[in-house]
C-alpha positions in Angstrom: 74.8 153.6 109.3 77.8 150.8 109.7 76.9 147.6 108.9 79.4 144.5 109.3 80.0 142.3 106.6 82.3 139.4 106.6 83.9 137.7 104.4 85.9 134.3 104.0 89.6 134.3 102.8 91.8 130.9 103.2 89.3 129.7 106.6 90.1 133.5 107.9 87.1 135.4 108.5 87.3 138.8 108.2 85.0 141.4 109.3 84.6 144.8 107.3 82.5 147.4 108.3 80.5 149.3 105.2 78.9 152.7 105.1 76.8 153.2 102.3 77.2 156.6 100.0 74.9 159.5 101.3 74.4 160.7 97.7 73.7 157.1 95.8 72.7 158.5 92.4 76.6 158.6 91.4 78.3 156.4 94.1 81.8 155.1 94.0 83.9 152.0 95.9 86.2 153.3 98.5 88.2 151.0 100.7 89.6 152.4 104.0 92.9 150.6 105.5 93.1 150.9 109.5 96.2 151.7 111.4 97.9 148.7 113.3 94.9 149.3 115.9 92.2 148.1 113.5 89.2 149.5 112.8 88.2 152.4 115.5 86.4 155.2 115.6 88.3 157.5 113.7 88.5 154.5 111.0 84.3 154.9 110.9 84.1 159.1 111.2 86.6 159.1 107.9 83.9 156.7 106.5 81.3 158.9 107.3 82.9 162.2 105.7 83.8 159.9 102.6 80.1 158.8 101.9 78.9 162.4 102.2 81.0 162.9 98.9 79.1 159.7 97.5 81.6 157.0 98.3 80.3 153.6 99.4 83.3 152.8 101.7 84.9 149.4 103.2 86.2 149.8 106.2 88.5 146.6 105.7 89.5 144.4 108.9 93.3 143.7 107.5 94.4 141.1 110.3 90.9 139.0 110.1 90.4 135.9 112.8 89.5 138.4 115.3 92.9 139.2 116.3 93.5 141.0 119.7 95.1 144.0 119.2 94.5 145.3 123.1 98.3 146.9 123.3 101.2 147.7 121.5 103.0 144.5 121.7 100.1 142.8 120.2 99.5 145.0 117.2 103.1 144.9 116.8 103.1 140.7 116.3 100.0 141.5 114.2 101.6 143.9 111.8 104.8 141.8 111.7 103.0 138.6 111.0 100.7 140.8 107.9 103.8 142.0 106.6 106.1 138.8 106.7 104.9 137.5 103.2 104.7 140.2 100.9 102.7 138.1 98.1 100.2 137.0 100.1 99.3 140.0 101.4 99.0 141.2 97.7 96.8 138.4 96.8 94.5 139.1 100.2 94.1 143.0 99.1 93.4 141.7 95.4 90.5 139.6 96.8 89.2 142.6 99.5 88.9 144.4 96.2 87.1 141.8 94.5 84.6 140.9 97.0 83.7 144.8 97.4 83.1 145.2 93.7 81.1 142.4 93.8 78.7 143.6 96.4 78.6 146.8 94.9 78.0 146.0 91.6 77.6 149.7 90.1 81.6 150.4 90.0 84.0 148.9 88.2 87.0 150.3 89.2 88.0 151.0 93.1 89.7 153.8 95.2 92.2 152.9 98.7 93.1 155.0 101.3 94.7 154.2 104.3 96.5 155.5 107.4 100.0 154.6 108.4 99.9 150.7 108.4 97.2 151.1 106.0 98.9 153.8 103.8 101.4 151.0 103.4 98.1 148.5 102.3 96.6 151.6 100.1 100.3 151.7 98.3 100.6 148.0 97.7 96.7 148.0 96.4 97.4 151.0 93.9 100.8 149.2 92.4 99.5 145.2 92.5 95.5 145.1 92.2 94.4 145.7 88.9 90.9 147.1 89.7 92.5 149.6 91.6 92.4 153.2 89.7 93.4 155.7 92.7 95.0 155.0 96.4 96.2 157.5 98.7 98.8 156.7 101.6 98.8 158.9 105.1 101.5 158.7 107.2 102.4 155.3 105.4 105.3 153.0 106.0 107.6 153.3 103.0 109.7 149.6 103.9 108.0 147.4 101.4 110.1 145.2 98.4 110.3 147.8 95.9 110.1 144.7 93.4 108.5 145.6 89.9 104.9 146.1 90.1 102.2 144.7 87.8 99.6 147.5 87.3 99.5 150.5 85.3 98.3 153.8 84.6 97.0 153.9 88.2 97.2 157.4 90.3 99.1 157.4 94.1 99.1 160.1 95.8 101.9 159.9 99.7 100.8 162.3 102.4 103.9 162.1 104.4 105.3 163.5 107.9 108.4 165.3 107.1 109.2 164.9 110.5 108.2 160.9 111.1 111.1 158.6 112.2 109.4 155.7 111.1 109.6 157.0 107.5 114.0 157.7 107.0 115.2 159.8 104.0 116.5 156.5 102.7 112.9 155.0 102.8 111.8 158.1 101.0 114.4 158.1 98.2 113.9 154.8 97.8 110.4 155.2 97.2 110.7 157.8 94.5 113.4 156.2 92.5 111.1 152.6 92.4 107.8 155.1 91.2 109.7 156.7 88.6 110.5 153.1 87.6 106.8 152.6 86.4 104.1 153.7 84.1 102.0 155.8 86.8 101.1 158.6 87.8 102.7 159.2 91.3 102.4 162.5 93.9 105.0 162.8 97.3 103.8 165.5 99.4 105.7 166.4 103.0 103.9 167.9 105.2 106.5 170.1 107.3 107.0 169.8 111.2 104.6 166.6 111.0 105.5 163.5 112.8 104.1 159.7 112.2 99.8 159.6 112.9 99.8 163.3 111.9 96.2 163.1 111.3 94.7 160.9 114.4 93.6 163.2 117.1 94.4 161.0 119.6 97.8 160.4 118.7 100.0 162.0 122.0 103.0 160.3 121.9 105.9 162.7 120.8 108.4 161.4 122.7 107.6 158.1 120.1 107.6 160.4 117.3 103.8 159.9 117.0 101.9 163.5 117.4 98.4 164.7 116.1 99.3 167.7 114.2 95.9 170.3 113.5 97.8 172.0 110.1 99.0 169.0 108.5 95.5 167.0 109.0 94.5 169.7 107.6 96.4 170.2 104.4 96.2 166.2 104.0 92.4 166.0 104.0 92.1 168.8 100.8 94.9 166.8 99.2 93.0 163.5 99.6 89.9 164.6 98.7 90.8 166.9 95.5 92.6 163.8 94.6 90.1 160.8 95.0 87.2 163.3 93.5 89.3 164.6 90.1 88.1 162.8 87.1 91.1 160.3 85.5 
């Protein structure tokens, strides 16, 4: 069962959606990042799969304030306009973090995944908030400031499409020269022939370089979860 819980962030209210761990004798704190299209469907069947394996998950509602994100152009403004400020967008994923260890008070520590928009918010979550341990990115944007980060010893793990325009070769080496920068323990995996929202069914947009692929949903899903359910 989804139940909606909201929460308060500089008079922004935003809603998150939270499944409860099947197997609550050894849950964990999971907190799922939407594409650009907010939470949907596929956002609450991952959720479901994750608490069979004992995760209480967040669905997190990134954008908050109810934002209409009815076509492209809108989600587009609503990406730019998350993305536009870098540190506040750290400082909003620190508190999403917060406020989910708070309500589940069992865990300590939290794990982030996210999917293309949120693959970027699942990165930034694993390098900047410290209560973060593990955070994997799928089909994530690689454009962030690859300024120093401030945490750790923390685990990433990229599921990238080797064939996704929206991720260049210069994104990529970028990326792997600012990990190997810093103390952590870091994983980039292509998945061949894969374009951007490899692993959203309903993703039929080649000619945008956005295609479903079956294989590399696949091979992403037993990477994910061997990674989130391996002991530190």
């Amino acid at each position: 069962m989804t139940q909606a819980i909201t929460q308060t962030l500089n008079n922004i209210q935003f809603s998150h959606q939270y499944v409860k761990a099947k197997n609550t004798s050894n849950s964990k704190t999971l907190l799922l990042y939407p594409t650009w299209a907010g939470i949907t469907d596929f956002e609450r069947e991952i959720a479901q799969r994750m608490s069979h394996m004992g995760w209480n998950v967040w669905i997190i509602d990134v954008f908050g304030g109810g934002t209409d994100l009815s076509d492209l152009e809108k989600r587009s403004d609503a990406m730019s306009r998350l993305l536009s400020n870098y540190e506040e967008l750290r400082n909003t994923l620190r508190n999403f973090a917060k406020f989910a260890l708070e309500q589940d008070a069992h865990s300590d520590t939290v794990s982030v995944m996210g999917y293309c928009l949120g693959g970027l918010c699942a990165i930034q979550s694993t390098l900047w908030v410290e209560d973060v341990t593990r955070g994997v990115s799928l089909h994530g944007l690689l454009n962030f400031p690859k300024t120093p980060a401030s945490v750790e010893n923390a685990s990433l793990l990229i599921l990238n499409g080797a064939s996704d325009p929206m991720v260049p070769i210069e994104d990529i080496e970028r990326t792997r020269a600012y990990l190997n920068t810093m103390n952590i323990d870091w994983t980039f995996v292509d998945l061949g022939h894969a374009m951007h929202s490899f692993a959203i069914p309903d993703a039929q947009s080649p000619e945008r370089g956005v295609a479903y692929h079956a294989s590399a949903d696949q091979k992403s899903w037993n990477y994910l979860v061997g990674f989130l359910n391996t002991e530190k």
